[in-house]
C-alpha positions as YAML, in Angstrom:
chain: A
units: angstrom
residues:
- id: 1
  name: UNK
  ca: [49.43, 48.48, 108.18]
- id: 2
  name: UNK
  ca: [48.31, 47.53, 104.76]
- id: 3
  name: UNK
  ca: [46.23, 50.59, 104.05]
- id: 4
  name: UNK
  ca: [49.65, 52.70, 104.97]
- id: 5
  name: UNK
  ca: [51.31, 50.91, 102.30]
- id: 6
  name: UNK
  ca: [48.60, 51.49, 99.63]
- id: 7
  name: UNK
  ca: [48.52, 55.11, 100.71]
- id: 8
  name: UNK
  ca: [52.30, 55.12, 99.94]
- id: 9
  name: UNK
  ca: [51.73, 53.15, 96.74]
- id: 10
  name: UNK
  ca: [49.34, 55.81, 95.57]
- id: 11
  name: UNK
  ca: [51.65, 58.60, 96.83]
- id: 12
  name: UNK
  ca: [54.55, 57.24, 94.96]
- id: 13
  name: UNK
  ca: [52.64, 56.75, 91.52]
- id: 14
  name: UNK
  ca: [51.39, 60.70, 91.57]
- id: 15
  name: UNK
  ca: [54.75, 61.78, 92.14]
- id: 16
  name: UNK
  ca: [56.17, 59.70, 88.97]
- id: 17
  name: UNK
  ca: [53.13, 60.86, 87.21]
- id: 18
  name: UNK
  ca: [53.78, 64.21, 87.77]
- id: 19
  name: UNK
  ca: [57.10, 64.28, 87.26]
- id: 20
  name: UNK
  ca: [56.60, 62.26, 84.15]
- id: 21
  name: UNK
  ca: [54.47, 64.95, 82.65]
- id: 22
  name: UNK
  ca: [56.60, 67.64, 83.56]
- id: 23
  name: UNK
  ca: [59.55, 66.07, 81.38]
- id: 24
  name: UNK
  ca: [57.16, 65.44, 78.31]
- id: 25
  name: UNK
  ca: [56.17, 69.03, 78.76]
- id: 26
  name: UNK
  ca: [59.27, 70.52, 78.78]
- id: 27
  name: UNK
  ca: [60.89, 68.52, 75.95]
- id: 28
  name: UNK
  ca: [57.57, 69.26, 73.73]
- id: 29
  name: UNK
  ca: [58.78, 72.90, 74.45]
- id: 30
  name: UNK
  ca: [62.11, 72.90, 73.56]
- id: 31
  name: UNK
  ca: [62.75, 74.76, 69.44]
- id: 32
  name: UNK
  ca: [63.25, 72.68, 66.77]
- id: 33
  name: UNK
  ca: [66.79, 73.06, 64.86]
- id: 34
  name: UNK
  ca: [70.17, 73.91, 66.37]
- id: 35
  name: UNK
  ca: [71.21, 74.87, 69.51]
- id: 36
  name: UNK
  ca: [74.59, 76.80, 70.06]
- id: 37
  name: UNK
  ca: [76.07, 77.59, 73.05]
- id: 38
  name: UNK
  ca: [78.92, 79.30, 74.35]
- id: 39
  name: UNK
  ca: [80.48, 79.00, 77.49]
- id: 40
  name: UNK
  ca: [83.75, 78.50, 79.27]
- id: 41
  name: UNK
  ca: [84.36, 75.15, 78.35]
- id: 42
  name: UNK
  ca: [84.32, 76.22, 74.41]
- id: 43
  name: UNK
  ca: [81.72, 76.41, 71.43]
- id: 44
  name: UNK
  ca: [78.95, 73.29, 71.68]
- id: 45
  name: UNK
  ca: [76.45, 72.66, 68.70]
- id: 46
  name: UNK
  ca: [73.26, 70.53, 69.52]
- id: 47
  name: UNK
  ca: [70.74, 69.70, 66.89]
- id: 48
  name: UNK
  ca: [67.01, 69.34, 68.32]
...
């Protein structure tokens, strides 16, 4: 029973590692300056 929860331990931690570098991927890729978008709701300005 314990090795079950070690294997789920281990499971869990790859997922969050994974995950983890997926974000700090895709926020390294984002452009640097100002976003502007336009869509139904109106005109939004984001700086980066």
């Amino acid at each position: 029973m314990k090795q079950n929860y070690l294997y789920l331990l281990v499971g869990a931690l790859i997922v969050v590692v994974i995950a983890l570098g997926a974000y700090v991927l895709r926020e390294e890729s984002k452009p640097s300056g100002v976003e502007l978008r336009i869509d139904e709701s109106g005109v939004s300005v984001e700086q980066n």
